[in-house]
Structure formats: structure tokens, C-alpha cells
N, C-alpha and C positions, 0 to 999 in steps of 0.2 A: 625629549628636550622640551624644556620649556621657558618660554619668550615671558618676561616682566618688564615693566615701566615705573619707574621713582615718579610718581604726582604729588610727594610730599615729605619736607623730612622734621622730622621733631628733635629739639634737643630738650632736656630733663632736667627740671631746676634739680640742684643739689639739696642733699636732707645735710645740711650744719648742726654741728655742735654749739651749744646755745651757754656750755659753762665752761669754762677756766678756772680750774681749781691754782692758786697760788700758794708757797707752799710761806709758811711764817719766818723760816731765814734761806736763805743759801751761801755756799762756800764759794769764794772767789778768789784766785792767788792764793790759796790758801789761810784767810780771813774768814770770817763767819759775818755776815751781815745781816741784821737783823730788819725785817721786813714788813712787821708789826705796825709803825707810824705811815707807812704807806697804803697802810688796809680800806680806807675813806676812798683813794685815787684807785685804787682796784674794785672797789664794789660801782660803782661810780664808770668805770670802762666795762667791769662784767655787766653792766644793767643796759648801755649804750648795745653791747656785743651781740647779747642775748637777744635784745630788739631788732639790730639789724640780721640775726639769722634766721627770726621767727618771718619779717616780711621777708627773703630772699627764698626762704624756704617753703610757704604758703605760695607761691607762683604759678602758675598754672604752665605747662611746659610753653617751648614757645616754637610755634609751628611755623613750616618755613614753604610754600608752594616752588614747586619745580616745571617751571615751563618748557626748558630745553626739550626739543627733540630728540637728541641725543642721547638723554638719561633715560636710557634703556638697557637691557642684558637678555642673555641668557643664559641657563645652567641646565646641564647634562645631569638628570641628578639618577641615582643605584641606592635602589632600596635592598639592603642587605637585609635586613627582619623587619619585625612590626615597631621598633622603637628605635633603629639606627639605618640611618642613610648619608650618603656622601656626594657633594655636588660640585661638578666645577664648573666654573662662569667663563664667559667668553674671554677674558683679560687672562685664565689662568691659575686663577685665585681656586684653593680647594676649602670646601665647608664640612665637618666633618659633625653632621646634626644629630643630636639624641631627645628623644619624645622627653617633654618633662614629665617625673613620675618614674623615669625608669630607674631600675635596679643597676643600669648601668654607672649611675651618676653618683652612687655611693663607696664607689670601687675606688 
């Protein structure tokens, strides 16, 4: 068995898509609508887009310190081989972990 402590949690800026392809008409009610005179106001939002995905995405994660005393566990973990083991936490929760690299992960 073995006893862990949470002293910190990270969340992971998101990697965004930075283009929007629009397409030159689309069909609506069964009309064709032609999309061409709008092409200015779409390069114009795709340039806005692009820039705001580039800073959201350059972010550095954002890390979060855990003081509770409480954020704590433990898990019972069973090593089945050198590349798959299985653990359950004191809540209940089972984790079913494979080494990365293994032959398992391609299955």
C-alpha cells in the first residue's frame, strides 16, 4: 500500500486551432448563397482568431498549490508484469496503468 499527498495541481493551457477555413458559398433552405463579398470580414475575424489562439495557446500551464490536509490517498497497487499494474484508491476508484512504450497500448 502506498500513502500519497496532492501538494499541487496543474491545469494545461489548450493547443487551439488558429484557422477557419470558410467555404465560398453554402446552401441554406435550399438556396445557394454566395459567400465571396464577405471574404474581407472573414480574413479580418480569421486574423483576430488566429491571434487570440496563438496567446491562449503559448500559456504556460497554470499551477494551482493544494494546502488542504485532507488531500491525501492511498492505493493498494498489483503489479501484474513489468508494464501493467492495477491500483485502487481509498475512495474506491480502480486505475488500470500501462508502462508507456508498451506493446500493450497498440492492441
Amino acid at each position: 500500500m502506498s500513502e500519497f499527498k496532492f501538494e499541487e495541481g496543474i491545469i494545461g493551457t489548450p493547443q487551439l486551432t488558429d484557422w477557419l477555413e470558410i467555404p465560398e458559398n453554402v446552401e441554406f433552405l435550399g438556396q445557394k448563397i454566395d459567400l465571396t463579398p464577405f471574404k474581407g470580414i472573414f480574413t479580418s475575424v480569421q486574423d483576430t482568431a488566429s491571434s487570440v489562439a496563438r496567446t491562449i495557446s503559448s500559456q504556460p500551464p497554470l499551477k494551482i498549490p493544494i494546502s488542504n490536509s485532507n488531500a491525501q490517498s492511498w492505493l493498494l497497487t498489483t503489479y501484474l508484469d513489468q508494464e501493467l499494474r492495477i491500483s485502487r484508491a481509498d475512495g474506491g476508484s480502480i486505475f488500470v496503468l500501462i508502462k508507456e512504450g508498451s506493446s500493450l497500448l497498440t492492441i
